[in-house]
DSSP file (Angstrom, degrees, kcal/mol; ACC not computed):
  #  RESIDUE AA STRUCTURE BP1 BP2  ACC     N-H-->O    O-->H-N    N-H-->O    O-->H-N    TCO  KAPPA ALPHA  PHI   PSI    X-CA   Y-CA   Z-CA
    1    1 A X              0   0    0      0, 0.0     5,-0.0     0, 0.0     0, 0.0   0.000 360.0 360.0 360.0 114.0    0.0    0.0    0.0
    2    2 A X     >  -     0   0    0      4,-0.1     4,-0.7     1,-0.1     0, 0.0  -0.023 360.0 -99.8 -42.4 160.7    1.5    3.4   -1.1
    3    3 A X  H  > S+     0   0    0      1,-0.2     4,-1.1     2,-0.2     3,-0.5   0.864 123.8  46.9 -58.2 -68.4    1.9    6.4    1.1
    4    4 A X  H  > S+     0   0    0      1,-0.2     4,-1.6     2,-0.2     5,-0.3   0.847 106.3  53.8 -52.2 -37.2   -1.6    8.0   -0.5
    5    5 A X  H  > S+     0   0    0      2,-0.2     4,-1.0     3,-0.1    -1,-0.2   0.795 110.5  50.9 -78.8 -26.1   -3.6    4.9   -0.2
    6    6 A X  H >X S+     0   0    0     -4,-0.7     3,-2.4    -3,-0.5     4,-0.8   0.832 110.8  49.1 -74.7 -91.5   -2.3    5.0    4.0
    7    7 A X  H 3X S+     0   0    0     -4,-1.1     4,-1.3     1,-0.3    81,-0.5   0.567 115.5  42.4 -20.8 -51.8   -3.5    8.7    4.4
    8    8 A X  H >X S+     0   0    0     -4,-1.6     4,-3.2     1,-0.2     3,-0.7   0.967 112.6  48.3 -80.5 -35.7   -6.7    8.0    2.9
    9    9 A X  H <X S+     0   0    0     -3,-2.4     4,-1.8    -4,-1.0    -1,-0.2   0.863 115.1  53.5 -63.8 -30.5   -7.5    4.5    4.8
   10   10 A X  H 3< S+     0   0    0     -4,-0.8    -1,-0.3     1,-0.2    -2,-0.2   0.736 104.4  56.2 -88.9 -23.9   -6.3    6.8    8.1
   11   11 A X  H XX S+     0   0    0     -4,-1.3     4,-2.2    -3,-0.7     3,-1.2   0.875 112.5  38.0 -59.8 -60.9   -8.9    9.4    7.2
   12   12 A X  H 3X S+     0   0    0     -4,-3.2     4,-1.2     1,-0.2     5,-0.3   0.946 111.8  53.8 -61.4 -34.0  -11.7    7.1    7.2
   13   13 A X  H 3< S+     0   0    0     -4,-1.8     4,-0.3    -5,-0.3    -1,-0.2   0.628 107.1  52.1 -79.6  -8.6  -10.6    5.3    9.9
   14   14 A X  H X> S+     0   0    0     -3,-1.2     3,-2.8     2,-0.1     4,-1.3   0.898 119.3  48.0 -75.7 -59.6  -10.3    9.1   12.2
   15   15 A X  H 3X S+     0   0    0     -4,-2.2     4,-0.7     1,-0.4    -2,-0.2   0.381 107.9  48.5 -89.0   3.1  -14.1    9.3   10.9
   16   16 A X  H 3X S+     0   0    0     -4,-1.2     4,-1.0     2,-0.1    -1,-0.4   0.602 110.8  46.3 -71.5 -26.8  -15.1    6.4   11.6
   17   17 A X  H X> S+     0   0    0     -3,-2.8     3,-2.7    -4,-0.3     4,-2.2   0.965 108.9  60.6 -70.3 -80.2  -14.0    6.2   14.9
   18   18 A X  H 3X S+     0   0    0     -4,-1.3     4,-1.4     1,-0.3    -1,-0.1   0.721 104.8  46.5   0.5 -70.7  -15.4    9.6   15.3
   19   19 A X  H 3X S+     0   0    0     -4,-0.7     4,-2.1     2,-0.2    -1,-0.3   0.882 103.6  64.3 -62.2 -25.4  -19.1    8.6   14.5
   20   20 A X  H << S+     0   0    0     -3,-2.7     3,-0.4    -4,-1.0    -2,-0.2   0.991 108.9  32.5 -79.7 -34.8  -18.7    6.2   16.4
   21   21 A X  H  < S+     0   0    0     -4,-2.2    -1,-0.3     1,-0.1    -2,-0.2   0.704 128.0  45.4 -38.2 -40.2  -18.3    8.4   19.4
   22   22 A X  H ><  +     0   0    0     -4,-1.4     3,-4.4    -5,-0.4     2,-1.7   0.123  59.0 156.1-114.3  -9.1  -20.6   10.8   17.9
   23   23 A X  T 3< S+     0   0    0     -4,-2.1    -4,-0.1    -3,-0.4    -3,-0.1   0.369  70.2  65.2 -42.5  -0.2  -23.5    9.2   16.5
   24   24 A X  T 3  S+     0   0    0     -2,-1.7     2,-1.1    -3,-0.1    -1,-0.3   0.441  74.3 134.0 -65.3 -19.3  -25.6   12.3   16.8
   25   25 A X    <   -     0   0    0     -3,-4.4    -3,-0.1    -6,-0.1    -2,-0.0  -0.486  55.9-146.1 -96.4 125.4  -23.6   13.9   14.4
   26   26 A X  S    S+     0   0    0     -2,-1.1     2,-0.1     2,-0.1    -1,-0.1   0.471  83.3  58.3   7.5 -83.9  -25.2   15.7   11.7
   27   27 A X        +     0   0    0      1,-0.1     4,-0.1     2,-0.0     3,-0.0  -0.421  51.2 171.6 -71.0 132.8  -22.5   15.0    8.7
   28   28 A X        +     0   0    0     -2,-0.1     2,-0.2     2,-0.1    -1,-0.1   0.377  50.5  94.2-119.0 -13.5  -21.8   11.3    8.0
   29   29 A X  S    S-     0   0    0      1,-0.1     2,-0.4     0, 0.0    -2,-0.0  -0.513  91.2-102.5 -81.3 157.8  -19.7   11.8    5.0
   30   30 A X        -     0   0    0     -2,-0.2     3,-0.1     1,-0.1    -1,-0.1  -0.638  50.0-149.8 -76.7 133.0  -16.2   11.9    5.2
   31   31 A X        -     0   0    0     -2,-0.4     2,-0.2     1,-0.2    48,-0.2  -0.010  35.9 -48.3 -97.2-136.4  -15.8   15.5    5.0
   32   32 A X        -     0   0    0     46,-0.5    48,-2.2     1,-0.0     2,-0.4  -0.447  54.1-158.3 -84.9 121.5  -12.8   17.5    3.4
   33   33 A X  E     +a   80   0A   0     -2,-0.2     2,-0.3    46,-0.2    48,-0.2  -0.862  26.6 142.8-108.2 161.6   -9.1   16.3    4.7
   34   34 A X  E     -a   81   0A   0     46,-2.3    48,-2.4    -2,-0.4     2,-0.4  -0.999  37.9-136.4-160.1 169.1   -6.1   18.6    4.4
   35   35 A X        -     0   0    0     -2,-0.3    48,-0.1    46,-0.2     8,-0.1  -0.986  29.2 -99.0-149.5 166.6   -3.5   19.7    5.7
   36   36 A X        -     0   0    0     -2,-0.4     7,-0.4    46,-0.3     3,-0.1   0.263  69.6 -10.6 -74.1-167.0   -1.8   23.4    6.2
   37   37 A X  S    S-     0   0    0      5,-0.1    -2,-0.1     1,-0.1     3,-0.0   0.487  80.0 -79.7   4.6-153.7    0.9   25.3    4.2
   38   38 A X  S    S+     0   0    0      1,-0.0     2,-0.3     5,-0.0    -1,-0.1   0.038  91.1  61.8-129.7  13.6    3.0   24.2    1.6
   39   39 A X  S  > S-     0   0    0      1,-0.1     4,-1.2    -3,-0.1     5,-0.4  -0.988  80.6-107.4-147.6 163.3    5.8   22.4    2.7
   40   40 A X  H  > S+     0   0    0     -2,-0.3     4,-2.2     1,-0.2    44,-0.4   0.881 114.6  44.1 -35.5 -67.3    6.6   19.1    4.7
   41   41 A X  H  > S+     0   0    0      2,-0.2     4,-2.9     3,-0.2     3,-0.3   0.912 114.7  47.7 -53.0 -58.4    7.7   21.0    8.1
   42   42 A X  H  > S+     0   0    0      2,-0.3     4,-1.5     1,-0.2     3,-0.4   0.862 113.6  44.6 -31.8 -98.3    5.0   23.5    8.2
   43   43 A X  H  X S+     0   0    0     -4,-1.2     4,-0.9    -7,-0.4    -7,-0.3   0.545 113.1  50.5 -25.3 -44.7    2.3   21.2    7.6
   44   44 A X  H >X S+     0   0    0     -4,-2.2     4,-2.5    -5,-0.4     3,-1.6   0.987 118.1  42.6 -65.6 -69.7    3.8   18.4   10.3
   45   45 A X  H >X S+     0   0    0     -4,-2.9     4,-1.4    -3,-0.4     3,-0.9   0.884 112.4  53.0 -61.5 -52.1    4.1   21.3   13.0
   46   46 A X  H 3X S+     0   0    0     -4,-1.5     4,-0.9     1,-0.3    -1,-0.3   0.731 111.9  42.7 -65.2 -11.9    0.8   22.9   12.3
   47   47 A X  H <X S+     0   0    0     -3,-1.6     4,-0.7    -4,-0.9     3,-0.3   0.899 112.9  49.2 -89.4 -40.4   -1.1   19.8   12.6
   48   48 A X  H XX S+     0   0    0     -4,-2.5     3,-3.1    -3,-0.9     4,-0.9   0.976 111.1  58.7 -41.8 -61.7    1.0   18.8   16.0
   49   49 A X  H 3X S+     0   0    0     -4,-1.4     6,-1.1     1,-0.4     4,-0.7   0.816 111.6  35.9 -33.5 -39.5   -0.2   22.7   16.7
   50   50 A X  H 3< S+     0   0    0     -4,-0.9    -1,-0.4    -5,-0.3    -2,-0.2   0.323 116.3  58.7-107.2  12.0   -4.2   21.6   16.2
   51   51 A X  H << S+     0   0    0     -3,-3.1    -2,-0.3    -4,-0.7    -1,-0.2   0.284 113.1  34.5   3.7 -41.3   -3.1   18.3   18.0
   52   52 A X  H  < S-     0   0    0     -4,-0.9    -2,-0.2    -3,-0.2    -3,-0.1   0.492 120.5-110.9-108.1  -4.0   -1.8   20.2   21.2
   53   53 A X  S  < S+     0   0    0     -4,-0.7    -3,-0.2    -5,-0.3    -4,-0.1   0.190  83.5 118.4  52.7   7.1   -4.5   22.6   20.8
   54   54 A X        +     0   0    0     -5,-0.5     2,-0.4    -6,-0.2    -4,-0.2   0.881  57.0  56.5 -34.4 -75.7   -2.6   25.3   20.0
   55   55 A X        +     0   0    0     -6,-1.1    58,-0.2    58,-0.2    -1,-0.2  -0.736  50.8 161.6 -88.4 107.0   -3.5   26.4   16.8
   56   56 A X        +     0   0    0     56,-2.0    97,-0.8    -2,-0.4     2,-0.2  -0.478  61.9  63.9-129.3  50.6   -7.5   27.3   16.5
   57   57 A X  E     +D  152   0B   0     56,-0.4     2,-0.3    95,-0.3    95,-0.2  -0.790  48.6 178.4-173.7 138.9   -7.2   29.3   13.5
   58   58 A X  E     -D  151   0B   0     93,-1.7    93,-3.3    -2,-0.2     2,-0.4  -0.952  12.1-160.0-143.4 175.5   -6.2   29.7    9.5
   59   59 A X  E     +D  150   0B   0     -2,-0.3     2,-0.3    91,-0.2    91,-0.2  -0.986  17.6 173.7-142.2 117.8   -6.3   32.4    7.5
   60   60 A X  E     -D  149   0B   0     89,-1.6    89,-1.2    -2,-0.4     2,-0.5  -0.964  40.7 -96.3-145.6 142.8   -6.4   31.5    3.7
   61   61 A X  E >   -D  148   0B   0     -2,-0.3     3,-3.3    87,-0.2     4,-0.5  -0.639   7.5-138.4 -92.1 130.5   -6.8   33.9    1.3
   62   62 A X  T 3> S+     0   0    0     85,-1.2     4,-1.2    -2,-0.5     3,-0.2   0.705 112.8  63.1 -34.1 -67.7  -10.4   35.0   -0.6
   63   63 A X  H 3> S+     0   0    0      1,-0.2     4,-2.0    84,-0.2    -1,-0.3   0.832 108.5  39.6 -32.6 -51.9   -8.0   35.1   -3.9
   64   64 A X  H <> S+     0   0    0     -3,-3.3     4,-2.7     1,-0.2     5,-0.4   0.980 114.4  51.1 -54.0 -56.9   -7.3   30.9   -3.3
   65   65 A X  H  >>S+     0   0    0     -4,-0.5     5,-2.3     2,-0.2     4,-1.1   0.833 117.2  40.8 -79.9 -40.1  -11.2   30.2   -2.3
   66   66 A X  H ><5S+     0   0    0     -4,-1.2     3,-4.5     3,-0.2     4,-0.2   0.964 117.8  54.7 -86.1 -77.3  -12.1   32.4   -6.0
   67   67 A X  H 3<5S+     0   0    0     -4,-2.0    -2,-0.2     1,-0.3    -1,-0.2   0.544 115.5  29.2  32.2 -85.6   -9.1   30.5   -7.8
   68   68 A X  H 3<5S-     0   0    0     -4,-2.7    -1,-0.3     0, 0.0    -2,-0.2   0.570 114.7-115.7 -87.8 -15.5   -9.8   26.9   -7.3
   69   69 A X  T <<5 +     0   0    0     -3,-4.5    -3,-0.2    -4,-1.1    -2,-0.2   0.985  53.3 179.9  47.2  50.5  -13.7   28.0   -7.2
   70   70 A X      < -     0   0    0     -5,-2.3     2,-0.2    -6,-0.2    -1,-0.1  -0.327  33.1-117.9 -52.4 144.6  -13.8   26.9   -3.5
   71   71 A X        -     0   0    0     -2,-0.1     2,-0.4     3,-0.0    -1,-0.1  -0.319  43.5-109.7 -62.2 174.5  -17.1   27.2   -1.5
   72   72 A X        -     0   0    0      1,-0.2    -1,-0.0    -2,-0.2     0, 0.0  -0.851  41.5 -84.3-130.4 145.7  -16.1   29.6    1.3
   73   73 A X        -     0   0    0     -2,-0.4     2,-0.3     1,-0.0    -1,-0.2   0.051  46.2-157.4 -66.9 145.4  -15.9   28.1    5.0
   74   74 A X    >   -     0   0    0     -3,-0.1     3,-2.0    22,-0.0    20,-0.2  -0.960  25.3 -96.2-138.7 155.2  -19.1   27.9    6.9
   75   75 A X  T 3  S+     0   0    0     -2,-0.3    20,-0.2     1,-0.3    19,-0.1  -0.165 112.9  29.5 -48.5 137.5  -19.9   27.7   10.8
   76   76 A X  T 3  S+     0   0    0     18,-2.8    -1,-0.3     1,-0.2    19,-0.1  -0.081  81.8 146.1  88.4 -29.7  -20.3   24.2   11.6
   77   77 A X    <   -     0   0    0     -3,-2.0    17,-3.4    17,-0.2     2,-0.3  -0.076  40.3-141.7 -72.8 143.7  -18.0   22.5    9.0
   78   78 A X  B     -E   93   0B   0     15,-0.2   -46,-0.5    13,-0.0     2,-0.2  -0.839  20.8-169.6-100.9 135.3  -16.1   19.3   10.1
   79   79 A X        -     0   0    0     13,-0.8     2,-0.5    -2,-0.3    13,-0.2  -0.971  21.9-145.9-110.3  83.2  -12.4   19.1    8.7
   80   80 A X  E     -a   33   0A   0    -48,-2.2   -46,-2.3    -2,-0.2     2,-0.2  -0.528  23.4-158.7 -64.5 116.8  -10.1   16.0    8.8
   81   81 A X  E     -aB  34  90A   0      9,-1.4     8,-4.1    -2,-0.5     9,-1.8  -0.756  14.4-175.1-100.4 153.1   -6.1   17.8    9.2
   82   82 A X  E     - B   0  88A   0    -48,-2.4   -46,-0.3    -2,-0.2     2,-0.3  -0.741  28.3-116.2-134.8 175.8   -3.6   15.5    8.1
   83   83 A X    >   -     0   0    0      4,-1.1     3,-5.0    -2,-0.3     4,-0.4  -0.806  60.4 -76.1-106.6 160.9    0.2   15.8    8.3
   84   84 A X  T 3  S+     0   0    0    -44,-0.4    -1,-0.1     1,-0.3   -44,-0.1   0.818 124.7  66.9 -35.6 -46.7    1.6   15.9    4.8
   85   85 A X  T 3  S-     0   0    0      1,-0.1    -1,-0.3   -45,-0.1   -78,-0.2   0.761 120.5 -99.4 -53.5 -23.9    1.4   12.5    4.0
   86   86 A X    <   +     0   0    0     -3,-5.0     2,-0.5     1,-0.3    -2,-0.1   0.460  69.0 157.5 115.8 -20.3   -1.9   12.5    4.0
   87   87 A X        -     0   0    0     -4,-0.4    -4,-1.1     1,-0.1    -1,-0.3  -0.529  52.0-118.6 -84.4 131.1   -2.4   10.9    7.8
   88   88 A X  E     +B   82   0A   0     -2,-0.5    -6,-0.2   -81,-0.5     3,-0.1  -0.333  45.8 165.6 -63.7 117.9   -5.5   11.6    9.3
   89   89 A X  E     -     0   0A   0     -8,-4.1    70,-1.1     1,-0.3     2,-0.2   0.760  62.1 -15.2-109.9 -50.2   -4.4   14.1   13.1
   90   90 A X  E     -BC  81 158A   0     -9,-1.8    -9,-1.4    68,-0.2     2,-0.4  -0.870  52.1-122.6-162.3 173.9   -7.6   15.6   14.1
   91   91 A X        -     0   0    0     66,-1.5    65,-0.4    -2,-0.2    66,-0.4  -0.905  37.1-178.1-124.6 148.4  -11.1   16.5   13.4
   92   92 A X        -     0   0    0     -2,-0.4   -13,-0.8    63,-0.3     2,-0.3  -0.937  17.2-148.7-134.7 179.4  -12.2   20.4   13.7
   93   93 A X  E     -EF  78 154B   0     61,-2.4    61,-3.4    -2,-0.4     2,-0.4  -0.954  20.0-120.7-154.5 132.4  -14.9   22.2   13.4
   94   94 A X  E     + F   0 153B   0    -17,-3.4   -18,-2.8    -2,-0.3    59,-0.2  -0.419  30.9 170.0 -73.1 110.0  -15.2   25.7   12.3
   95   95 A X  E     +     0   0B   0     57,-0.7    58,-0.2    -2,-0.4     2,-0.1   0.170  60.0  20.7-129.2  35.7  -16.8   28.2   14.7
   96   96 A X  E     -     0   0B   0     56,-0.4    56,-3.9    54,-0.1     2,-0.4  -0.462  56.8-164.7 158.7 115.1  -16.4   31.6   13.6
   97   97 A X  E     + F   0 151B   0     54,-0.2     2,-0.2    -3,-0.1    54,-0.2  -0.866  12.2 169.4-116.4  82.7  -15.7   33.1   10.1
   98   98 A X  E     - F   0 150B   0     52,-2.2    52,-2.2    -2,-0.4     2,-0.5  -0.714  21.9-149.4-105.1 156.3  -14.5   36.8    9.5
   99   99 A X  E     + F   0 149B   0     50,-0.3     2,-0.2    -2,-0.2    50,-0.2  -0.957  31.8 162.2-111.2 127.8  -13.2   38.4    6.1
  100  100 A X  E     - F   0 148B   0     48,-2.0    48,-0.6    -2,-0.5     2,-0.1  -0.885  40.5-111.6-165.7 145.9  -10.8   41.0    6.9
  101  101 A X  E >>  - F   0 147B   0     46,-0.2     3,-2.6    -2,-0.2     4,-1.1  -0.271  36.6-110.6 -70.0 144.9   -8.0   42.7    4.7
  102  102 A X  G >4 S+     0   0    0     44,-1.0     3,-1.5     1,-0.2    43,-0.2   0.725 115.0  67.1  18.5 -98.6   -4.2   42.0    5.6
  103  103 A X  G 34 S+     0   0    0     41,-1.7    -1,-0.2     1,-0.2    42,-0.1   0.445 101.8  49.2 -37.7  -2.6   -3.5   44.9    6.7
  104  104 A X  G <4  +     0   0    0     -3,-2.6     2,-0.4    -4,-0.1    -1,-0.2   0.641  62.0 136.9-127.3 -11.9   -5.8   44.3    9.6
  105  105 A X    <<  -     0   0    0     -3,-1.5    19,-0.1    -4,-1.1     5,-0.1  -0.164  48.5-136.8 -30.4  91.6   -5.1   41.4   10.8
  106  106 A X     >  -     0   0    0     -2,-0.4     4,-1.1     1,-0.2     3,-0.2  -0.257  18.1-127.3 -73.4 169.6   -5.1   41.7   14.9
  107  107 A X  H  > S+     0   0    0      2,-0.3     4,-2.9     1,-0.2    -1,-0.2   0.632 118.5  65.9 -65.8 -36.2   -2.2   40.0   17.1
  108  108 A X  H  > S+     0   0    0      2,-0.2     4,-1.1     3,-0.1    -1,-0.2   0.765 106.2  40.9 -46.6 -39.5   -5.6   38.5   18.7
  109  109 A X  H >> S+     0   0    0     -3,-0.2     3,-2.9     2,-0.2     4,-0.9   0.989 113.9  48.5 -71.2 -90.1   -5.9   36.8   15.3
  110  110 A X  H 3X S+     0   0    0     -4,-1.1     4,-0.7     1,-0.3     5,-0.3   0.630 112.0  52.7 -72.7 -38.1   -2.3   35.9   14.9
  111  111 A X  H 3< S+     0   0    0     -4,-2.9     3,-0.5     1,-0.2    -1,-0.3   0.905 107.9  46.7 -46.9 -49.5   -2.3   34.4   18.6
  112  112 A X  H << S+     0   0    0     -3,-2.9   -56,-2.0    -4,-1.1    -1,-0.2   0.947 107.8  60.9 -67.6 -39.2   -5.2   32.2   18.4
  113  113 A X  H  < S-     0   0    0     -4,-0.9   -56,-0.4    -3,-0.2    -1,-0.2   0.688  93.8-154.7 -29.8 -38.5   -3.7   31.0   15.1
  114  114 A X     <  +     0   0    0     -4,-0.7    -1,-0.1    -3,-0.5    -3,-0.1   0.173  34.0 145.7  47.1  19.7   -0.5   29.7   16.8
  115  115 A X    >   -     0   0    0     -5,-0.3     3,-3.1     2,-0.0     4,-0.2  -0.340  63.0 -30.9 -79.5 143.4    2.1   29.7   14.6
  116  116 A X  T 3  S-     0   0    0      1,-0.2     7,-0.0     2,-0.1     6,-0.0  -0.070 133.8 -14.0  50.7-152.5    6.1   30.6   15.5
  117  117 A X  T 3  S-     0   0    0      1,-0.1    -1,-0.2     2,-0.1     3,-0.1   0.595  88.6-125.0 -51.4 -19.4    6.0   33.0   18.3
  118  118 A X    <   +     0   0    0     -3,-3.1     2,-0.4     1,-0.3    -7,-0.2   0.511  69.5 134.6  86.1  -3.2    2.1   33.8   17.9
  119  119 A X    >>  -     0   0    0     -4,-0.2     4,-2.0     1,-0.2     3,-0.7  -0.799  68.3-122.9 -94.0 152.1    3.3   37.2   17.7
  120  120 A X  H 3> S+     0   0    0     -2,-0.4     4,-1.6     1,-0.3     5,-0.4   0.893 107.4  61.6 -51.7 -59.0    1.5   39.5   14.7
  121  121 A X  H 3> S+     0   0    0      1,-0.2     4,-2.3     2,-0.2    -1,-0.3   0.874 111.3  34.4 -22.4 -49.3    5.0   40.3   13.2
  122  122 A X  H <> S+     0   0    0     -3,-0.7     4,-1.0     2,-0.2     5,-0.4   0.898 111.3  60.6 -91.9 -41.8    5.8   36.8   12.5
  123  123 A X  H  X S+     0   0    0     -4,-2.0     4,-3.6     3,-0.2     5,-0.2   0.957 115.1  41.9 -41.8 -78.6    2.1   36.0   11.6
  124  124 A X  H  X S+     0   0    0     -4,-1.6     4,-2.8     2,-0.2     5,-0.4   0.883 110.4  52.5  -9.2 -79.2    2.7   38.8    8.8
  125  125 A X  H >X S+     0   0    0     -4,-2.3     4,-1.2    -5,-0.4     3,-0.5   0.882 112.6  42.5 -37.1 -88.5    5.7   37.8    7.8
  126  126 A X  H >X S+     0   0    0     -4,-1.0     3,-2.8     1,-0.2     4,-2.0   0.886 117.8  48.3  -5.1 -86.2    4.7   33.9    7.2
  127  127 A X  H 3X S+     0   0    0     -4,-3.6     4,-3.4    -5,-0.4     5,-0.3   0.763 101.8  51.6 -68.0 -37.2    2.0   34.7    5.8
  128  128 A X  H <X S+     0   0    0     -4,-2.8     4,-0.6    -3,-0.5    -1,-0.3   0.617 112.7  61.0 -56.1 -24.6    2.7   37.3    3.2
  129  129 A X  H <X S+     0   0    0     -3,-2.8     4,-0.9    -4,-1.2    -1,-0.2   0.854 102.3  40.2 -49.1 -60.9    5.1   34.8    2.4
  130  130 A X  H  X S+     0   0    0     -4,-2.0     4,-2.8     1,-0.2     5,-0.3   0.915 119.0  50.3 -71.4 -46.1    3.0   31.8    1.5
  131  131 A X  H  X S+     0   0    0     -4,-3.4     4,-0.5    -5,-0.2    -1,-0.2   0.802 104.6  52.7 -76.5 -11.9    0.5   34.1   -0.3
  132  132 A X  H  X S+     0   0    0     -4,-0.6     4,-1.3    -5,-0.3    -1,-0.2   0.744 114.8  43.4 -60.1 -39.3    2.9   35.8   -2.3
  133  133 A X  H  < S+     0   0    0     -4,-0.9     4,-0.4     1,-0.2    -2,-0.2   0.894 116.4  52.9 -89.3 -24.1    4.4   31.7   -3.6
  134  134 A X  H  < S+     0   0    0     -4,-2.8     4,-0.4     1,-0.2     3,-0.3   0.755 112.5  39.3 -81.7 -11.2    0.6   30.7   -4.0
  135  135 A X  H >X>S+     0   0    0     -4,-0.5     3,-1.9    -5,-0.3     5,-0.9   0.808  97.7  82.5-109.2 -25.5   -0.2   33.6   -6.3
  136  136 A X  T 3<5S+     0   0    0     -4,-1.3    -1,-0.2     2,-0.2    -2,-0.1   0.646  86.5  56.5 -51.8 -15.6    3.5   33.5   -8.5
  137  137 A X  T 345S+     0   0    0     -4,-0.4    -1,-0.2    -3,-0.3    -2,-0.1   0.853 108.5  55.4 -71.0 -37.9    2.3   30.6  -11.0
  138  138 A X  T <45S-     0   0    0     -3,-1.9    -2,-0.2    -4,-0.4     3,-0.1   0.538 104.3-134.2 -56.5 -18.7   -0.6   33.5  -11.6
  139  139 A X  T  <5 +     0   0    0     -4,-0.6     2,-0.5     1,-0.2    -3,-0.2   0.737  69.4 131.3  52.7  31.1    1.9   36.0  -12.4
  140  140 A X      < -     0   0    0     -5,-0.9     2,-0.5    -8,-0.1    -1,-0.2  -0.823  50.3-137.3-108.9 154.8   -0.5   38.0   -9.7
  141  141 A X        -     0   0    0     -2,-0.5    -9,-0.1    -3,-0.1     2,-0.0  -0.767  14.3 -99.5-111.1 146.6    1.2   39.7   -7.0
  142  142 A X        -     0   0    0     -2,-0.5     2,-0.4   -14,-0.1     3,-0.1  -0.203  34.7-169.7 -45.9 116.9    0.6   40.0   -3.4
  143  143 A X    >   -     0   0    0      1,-0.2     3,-1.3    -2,-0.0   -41,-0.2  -0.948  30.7-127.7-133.4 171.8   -1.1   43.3   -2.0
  144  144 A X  T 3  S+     0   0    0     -2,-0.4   -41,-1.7     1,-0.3    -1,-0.2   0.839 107.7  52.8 -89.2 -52.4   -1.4   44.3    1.7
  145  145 A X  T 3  S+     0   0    0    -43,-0.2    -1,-0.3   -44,-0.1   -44,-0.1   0.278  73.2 125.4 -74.4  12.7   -5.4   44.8    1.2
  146  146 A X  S <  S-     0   0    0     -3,-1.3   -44,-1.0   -45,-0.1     2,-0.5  -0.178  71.2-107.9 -57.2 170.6   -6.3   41.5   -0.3
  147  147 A X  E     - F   0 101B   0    -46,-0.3   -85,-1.2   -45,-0.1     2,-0.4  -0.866  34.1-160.5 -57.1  77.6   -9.0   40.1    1.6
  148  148 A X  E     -DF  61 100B   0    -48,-0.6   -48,-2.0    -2,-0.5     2,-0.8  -0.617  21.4-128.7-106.3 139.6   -8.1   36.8    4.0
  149  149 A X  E     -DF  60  99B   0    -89,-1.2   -89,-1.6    -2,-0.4     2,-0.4  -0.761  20.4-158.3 -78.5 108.5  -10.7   34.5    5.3
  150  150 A X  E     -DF  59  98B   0    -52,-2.2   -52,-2.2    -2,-0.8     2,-0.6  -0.687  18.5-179.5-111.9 116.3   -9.9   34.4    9.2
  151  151 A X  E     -DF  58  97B   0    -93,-3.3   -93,-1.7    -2,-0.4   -54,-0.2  -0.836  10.8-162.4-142.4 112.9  -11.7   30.9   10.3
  152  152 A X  E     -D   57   0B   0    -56,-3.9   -57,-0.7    -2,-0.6   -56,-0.4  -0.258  13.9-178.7 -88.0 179.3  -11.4   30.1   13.7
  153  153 A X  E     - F   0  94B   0    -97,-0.8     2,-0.4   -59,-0.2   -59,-0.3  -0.935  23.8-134.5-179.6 149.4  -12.1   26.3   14.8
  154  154 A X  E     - F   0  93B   0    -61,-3.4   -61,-2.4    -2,-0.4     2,-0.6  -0.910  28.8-122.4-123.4 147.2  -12.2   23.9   17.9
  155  155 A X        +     0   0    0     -2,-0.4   -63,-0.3   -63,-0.2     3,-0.1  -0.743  35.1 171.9 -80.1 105.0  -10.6   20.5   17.8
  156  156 A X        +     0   0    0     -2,-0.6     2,-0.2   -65,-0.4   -64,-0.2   0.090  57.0  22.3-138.8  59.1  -13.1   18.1   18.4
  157  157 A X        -     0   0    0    -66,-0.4   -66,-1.5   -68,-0.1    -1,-0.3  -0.580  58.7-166.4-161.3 145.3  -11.7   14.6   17.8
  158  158 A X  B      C   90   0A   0    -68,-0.2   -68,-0.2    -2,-0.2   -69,-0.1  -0.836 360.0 360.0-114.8 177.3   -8.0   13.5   17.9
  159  159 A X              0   0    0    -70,-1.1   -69,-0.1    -2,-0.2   -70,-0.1   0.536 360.0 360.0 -96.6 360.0   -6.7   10.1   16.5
């Protein structure tokens, strides 16, 4: 069994577990797994991060969600986070949804988020980063007033 074929078998097997814990809950499909940023290290801490409870927030930006022609986050949605590979870490569930530009991004934000130091600088930094390399295959550039979807979220299964 390949690397892909584990991740996914470990995804059902978080959401099976899950229901079975849960049978009152609402969604029975496996919903949407993922996992954060865009490289191997990132993605491994930030799921340890929603693993220790740390990290109760992402921010991805309104440019990706129109992009890919995403739906846009709503209150209540259940999330499998995976570590890069594709293995299933946790279940959230999304419980509070704001659009606000960059530039406005509170240190209240960047805390709950929980990335590095947690401090706004470093939130910024990071992040202006990552959207700057997602938007560079577009030849579109990065601007201080885009829009980011600030989607806060409570952990409520681990494996």
């Amino acid at each position: 069994m390949n690397q892909k074929e584990i991740g996914k078998n470990s995804v059902k097997a978080l959401w099976n577990s899950f229901l079975e814990m849960n049978p009152n809950n609402t969604t029975k499909e496996v919903p949407i797994s993922f996992y954060f940023c865009d490289n191997k290290e990132d993605a491994n801490e930030c799921a340890e991060l929603v693993v220790k409870g740390i990290k109760r927030a992402t921010a991805t930006s309104l440019w990706w969600f129109e992009k890919n022609n995403e739906q846009l986050p709503k209150i209540g949605d259940q999330y499998i986070v995976t570590d890069w590979s594709g293995n299933a870490k946790a279940i959230i569930e999304t419980t509070k949804i704001e659009q606000i530009p960059f530039n406005k991004i509170t240190a209240k934000f960047a805390k709950i988020e929980g990335e590095g130091d947690k401090s706004l600088e470093y939130w910024k930094r990071v992040h202006k980063d990552y959207y700057t390399r997602e938007m560079q295959p577009f030849n579109e550039e990065f601007d201080e007033n885009m829009i980011i979807v600030c989607e806060q979220f409570k952990t409520i299964y681990l494996k």
